[in-house]
C-alpha positions as CSV (number, residue, x, y, z in Angstrom):
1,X,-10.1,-10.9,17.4
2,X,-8.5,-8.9,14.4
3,X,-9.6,-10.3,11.1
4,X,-5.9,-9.8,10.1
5,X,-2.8,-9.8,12.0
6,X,0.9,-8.5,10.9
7,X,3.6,-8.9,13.2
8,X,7.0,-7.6,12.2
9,X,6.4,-8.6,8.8
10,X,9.7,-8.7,6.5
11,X,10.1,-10.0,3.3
12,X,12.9,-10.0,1.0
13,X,13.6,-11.7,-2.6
14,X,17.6,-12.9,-2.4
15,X,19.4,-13.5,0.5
16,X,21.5,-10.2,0.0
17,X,18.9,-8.1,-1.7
18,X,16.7,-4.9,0.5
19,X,13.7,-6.3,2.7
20,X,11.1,-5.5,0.1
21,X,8.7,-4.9,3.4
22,X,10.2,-4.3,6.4
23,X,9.5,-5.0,9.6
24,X,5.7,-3.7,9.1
25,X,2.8,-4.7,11.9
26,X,-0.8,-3.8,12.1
27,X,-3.6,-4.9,12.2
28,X,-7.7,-4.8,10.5
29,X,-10.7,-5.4,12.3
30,X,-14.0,-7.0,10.9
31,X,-16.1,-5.1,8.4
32,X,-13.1,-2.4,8.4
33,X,-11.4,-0.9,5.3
34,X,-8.3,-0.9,5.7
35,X,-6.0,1.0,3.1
36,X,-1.8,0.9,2.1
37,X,-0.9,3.9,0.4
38,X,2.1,4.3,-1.1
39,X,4.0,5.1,-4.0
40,X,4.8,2.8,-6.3
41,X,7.3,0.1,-5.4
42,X,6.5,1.2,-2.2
43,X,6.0,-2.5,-1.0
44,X,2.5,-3.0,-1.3
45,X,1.9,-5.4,-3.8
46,X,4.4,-7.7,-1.9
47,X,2.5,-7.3,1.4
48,X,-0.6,-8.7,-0.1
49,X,1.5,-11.1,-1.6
50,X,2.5,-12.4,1.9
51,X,-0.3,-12.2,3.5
52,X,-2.3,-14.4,0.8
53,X,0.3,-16.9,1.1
54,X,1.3,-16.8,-2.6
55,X,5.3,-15.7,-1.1
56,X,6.7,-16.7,1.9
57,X,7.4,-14.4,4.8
58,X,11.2,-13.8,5.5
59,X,10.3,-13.2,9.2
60,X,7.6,-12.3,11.1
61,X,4.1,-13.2,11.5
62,X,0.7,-13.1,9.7
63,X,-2.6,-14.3,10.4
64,X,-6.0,-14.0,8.6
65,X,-9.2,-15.4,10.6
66,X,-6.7,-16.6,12.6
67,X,-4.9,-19.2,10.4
68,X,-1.1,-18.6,9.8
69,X,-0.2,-17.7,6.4
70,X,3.3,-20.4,6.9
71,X,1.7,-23.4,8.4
72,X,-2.0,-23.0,7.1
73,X,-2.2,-21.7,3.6
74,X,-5.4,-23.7,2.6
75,X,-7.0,-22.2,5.5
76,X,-6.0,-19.1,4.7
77,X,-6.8,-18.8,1.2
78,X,-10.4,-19.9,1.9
79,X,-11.1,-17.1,4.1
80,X,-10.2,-14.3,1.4
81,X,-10.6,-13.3,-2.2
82,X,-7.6,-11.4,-4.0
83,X,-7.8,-8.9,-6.9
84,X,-4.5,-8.2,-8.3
85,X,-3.4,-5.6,-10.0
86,X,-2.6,-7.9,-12.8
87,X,-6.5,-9.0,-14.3
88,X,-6.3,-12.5,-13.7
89,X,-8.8,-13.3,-16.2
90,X,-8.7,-15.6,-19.8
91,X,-9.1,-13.1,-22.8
92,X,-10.9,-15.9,-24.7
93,X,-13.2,-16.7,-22.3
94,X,-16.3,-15.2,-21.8
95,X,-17.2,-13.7,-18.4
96,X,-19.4,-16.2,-17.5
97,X,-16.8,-19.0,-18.5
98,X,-14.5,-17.0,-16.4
99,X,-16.4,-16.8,-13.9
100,X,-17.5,-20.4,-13.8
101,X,-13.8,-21.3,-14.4
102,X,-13.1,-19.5,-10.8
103,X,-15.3,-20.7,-8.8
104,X,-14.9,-24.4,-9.5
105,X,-11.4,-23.9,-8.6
106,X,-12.9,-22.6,-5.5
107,X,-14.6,-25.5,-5.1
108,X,-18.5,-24.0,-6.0
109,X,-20.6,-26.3,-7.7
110,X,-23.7,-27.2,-9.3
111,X,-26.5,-24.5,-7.9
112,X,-24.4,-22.6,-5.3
113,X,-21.9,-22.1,-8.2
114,X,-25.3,-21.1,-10.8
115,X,-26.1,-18.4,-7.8
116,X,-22.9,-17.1,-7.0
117,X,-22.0,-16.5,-10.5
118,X,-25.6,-14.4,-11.5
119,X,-25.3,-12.9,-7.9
120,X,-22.1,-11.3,-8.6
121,X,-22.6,-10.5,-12.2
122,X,-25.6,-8.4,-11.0
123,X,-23.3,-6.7,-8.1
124,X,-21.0,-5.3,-11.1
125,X,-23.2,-4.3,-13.8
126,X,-22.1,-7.5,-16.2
127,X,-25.3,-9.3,-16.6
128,X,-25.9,-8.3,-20.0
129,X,-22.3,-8.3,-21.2
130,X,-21.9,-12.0,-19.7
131,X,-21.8,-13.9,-22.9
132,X,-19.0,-11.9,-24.9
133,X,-15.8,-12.8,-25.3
134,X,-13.6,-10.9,-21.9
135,X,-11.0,-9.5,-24.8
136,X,-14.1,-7.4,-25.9
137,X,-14.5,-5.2,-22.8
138,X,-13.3,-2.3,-21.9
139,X,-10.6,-2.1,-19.3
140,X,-13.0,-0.5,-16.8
141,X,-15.4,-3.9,-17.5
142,X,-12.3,-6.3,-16.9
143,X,-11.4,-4.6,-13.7
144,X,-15.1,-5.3,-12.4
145,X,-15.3,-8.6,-13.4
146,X,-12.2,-9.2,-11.5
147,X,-13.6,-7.6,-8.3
148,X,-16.8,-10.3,-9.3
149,X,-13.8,-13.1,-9.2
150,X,-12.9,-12.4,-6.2
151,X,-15.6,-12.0,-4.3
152,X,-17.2,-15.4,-5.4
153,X,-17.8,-17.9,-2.3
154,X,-18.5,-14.9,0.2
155,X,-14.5,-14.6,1.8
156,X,-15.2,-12.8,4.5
157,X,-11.4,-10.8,4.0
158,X,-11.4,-9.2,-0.1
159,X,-7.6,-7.8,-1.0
160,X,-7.9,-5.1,-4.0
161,X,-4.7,-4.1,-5.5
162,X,-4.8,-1.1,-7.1
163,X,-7.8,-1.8,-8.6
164,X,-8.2,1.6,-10.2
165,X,-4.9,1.4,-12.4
166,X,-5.3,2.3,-15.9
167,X,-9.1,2.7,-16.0
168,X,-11.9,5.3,-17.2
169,X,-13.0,8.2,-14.2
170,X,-16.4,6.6,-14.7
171,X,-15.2,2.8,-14.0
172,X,-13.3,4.5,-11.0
173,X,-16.0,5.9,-9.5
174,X,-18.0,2.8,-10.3
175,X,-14.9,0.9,-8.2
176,X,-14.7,3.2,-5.5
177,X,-18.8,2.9,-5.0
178,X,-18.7,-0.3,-4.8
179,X,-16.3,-0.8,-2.3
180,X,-18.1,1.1,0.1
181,X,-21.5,-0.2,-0.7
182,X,-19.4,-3.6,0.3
183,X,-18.6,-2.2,3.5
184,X,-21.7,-1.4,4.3
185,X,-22.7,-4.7,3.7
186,X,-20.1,-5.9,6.2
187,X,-17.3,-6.9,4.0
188,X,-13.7,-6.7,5.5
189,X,-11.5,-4.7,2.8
190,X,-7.3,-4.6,2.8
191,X,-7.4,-2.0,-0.5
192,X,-4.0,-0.8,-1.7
193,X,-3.4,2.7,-3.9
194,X,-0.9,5.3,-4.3
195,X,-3.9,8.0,-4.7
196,X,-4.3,9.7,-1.7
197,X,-7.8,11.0,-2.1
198,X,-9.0,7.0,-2.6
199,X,-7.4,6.7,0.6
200,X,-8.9,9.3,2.4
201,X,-12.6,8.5,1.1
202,X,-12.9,4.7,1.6
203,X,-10.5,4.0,4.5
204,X,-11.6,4.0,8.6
205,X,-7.5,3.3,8.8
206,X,-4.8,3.8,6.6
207,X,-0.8,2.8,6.9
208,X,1.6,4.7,4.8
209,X,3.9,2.2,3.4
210,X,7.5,3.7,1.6
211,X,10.5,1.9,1.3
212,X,9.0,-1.2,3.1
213,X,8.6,0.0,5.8
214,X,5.2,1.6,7.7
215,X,5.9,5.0,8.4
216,X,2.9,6.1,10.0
217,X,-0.5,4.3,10.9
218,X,-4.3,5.6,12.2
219,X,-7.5,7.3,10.7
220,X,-7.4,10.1,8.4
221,X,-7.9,12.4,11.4
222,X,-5.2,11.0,13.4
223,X,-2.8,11.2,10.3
224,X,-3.8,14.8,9.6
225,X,-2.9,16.0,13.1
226,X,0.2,14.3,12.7
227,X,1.2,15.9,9.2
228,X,0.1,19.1,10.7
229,X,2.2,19.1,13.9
230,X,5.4,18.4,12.3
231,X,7.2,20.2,9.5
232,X,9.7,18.7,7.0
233,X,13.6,20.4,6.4
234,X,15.2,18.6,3.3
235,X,19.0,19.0,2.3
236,X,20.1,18.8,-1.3
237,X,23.6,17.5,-1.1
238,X,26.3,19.0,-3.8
239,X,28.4,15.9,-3.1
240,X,27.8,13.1,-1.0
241,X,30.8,12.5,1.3
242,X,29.7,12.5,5.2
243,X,26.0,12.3,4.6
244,X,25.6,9.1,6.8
245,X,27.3,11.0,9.7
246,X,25.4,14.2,9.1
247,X,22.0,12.0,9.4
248,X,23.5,11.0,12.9
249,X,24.4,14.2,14.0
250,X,21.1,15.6,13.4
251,X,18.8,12.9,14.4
252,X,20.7,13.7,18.3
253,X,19.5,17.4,17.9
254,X,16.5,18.4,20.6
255,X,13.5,18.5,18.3
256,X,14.2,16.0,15.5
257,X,11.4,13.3,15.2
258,X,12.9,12.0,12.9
259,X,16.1,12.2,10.0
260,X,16.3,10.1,7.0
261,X,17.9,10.2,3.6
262,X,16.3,9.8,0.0
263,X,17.3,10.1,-3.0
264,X,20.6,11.9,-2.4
265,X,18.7,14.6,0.4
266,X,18.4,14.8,3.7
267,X,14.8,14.6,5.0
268,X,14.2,15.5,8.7
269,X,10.9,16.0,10.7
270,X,10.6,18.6,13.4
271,X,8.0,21.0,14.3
272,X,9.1,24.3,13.0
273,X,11.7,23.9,10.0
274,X,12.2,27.8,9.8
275,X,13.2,27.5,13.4
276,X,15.3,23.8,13.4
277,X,17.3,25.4,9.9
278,X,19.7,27.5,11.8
279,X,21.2,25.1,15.0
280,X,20.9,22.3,11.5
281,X,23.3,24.3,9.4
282,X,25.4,25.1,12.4
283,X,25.7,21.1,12.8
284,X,26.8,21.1,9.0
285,X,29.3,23.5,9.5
286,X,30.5,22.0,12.9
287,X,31.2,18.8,11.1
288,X,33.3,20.8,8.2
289,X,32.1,19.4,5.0
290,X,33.1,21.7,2.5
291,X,32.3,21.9,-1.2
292,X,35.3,23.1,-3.8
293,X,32.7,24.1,-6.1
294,X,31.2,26.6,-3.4
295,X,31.4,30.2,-4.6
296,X,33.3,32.7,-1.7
297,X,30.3,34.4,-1.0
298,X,28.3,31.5,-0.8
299,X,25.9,31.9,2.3
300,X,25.0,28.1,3.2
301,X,27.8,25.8,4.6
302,X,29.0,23.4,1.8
303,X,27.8,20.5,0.4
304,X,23.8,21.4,1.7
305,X,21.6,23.2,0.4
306,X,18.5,23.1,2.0
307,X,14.6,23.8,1.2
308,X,11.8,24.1,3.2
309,X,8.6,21.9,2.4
């Protein structure tokens, strides 16, 4: 049984608003890491958000260890440890009061609560740095003590978001060390980043998240024989009129995977661009969208302009 289950998950913020994630499924197996990549706003942040149980799905489904994230929360919450991207630590407090402060709200006492705390103050270098006031270290030092809050009482499921934000290349690669020394120790990690090379050297699987929604999902060889079967065309528009219809058009055309639109430009997937660019333009044409601004000698059919990438 997967560790963690996502089916069709949507969630958005007002009733009329955009699903913040939409409609995303997968799923992570035990002692896997598992990464979202994604720019920022890309929906990430909220995923982790609904599958810890601190918002409420829209629709859809998620499990972790087999609890459901609407009806069991408690459950939930016992079987993983969240770092946000946010340090969720008291400035005031020293680590080890930070620490102790966590863990008794995660119900660890007396001994066990002694051992988990020098335990995981050992696994991130703060021993020695324990007793000092939290608004005294570094940023690289708060980000490890908030990997050492998270991990305290063993959840068998630890959620890093973007823990590498903002922080020294040494603290980083401290980070990114420790994560996979976690995995070998059979921890189940759901990491989030919008750096592709973190991706690419911690994660068995990663989902590329944009918009909401999961564009593509599998190992980092699966994804690179994807990326390097397909080819993208993109149209810059010089006005916008007919865009929606255009999209249509082109996404009926033999050889379009697949035709979206960003930012004011057309975006389409096929396997040769060079060789899709010709029967595309034709489609611009056919559907006479002209530009007044277009010179007379103009080459391109007005209002696209488009690029190879």
């Amino acid at each position: 049984m997967a560790l963690v289950k996502v089916e069709d998950l949507v969630k958005r913020y007002t009733p009329e608003g955009p699903n913040a994630v939409d409609g995303i499924s997968f799923e992570i197996q035990k002692g896997e890491i598992f990464s979202l990549l994604g720019p920022n706003g890309a929906g990430k942040t909220t995923a982790i958000s609904v599958i810890s149980t601190l918002l409420p799905p829209t629709s859809g489904e998620a499990y972790v260890n087999g609890h459901d994230v609407r009806t069991e929360p408690m459950a939930v919450r016992q079987s993983l440890g969240v770092v946000p991207q946010d340090l969720a630590l008291y400035g005031n407090l020293t680590g080890l009061e930070n620490l102790r402060f966590w863990g008794e709200m995660r119900g660890l006492t007396g001994a066990t609560l002694k051992r988990e705390i020098d335990e995981k103050l050992e696994l991130t270098g703060l021993t020695e740095r324990a007793g000092d006031r939290v608004n005294t270290y570094s940023g690289g030092m708060k980000r490890r003590l908030n990997l050492a809050v998270g991990l305290l009482g063993n959840p068998p499921l630890v959620m890093l978001d973007e823990p590498t934000v903002a922080i020294d290349p040494q603290s980083r690669r401290y980070i990114l060390d420790w994560v996979k020394r976690m995995k070998d120790e059979g921890l189940t990690v759901l990491y989030t980043t919008h750096y592709m090379e973190e991706a690419q050297e911690l994660s068995d699987r990663i989902g590329i998240i944009d918009h909401g929604e999961l564009i593509a999902l599998g190992t980092l060889d699966e994804l690179i024989q994807l990326v390097g079967q397909q080819e993208t065309l993109m149209l810059q528009l010089w006005q916008g009129d007919g865009l929606a219809d255009f999209k249509e058009a082109v996404q009926a055309l033999e050889d379009v995977d697949q035709a979206s639109i960003r930012e004011g430009m057309l975006v389409i997937n096929v396997p040769s661009a060079e060789a899709m660019l010709p029967t595309v333009l034709s489609q611009a044409s056919a559907l006479d969208h002209r530009n007044p601004r277009a010179e007379p000698g103009d080459r391109l059919p007005a209002p696209y302009r488009p690029r190879l990438a």
